[in-house]
N, C-alpha and C positions, 0 to 999 in steps of 0.2 A: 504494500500500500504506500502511496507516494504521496505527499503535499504539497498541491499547486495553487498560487495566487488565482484567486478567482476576480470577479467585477468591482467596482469601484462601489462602495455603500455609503458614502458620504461620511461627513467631520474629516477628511483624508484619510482616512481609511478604505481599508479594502477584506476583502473574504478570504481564507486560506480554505481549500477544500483540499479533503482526503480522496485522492481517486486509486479503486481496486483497480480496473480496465477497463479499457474503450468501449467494451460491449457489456458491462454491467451497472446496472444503475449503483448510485449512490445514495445509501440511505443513514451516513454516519454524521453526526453533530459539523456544524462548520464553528470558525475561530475568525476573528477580526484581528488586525494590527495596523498599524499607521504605515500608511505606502511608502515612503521613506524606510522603514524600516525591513518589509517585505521581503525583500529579494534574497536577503542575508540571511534571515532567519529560514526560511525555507529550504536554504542551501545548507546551512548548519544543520537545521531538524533531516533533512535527508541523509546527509554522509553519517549523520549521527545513528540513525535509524538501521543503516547495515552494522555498524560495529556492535551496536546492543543487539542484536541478532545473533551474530557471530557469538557476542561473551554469552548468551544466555544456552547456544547451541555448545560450545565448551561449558559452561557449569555442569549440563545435563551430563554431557560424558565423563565429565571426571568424578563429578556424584556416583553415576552409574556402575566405574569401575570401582570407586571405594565400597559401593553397596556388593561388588563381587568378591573383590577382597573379603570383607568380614565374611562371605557365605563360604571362600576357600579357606579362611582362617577355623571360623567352628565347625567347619564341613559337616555341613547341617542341609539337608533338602528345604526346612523351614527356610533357615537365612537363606538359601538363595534366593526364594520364593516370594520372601517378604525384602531380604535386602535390594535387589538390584529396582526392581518397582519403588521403594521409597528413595533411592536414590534420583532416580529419574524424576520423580516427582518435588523429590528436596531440589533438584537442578534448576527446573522448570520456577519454582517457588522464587528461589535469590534470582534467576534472570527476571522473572517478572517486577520485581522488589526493585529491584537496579534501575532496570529500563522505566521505569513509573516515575523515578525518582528525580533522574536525568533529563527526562524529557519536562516532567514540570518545572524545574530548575528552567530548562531553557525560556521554556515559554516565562514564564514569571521573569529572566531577564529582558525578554525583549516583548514585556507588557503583552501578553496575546492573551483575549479575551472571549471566552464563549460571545456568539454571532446574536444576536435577540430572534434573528427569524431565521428559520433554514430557509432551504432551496423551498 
């Protein structure tokens, strides 16, 4: 999912929409910022948007392998069963944590505010 400067909505501001794909509608919240500001933040929220991908895609696997670790460490059919699953899940957990974090950080620097009306 990508964020692109949408229409001009007056006070100088403008809309940031979230687009999935050309051929699928969009039905996710929009965001306002001051058009001067726009272009930058957008650029940021995107290259920002793969990296927190990336680390949440690494948290999961290395969770994953600790949760194998302990299932080879008590070599236990349980631990595997239940370790590698709550590893993945603790992965998924701190990349989601991160990425929530990071991205309202950004946004709260460069003042972006839920839209009053959507599309």
């Amino acid at each position: 999912m990508r964020l692109e400067i949408g229409p001009y909505i007056g006070n100088n501001k403008v809309r940031l929409d979230f687009k999935r794909s050309p051929d699928r509608p969009d039905n996710i919240q929009s965001y306002e910022i001051d058009k001067s500001r726009a272009d930058e933040f957008v650029k940021k929220y995107n290259a920002q948007e793969r990296k927190l991908l990336d680390l949440t895609f690494l948290s999961v696997a290395v969770f994953a392998v600790i949760g194998w670790l302990a299932a080879i460490r008590k070599k236990s059919l349980a631990w595997a069963i239940v370790g590698i699953p709550a590893g993945v899940i603790a992965g998924f957990g701190l990349g989601a944590v991160i990425s929530s974090y990071k991205k309202n950080n950004l946004m709260d620097k460069y003042d972006v505010r839920q839209a009053m009306d959507t599309k």
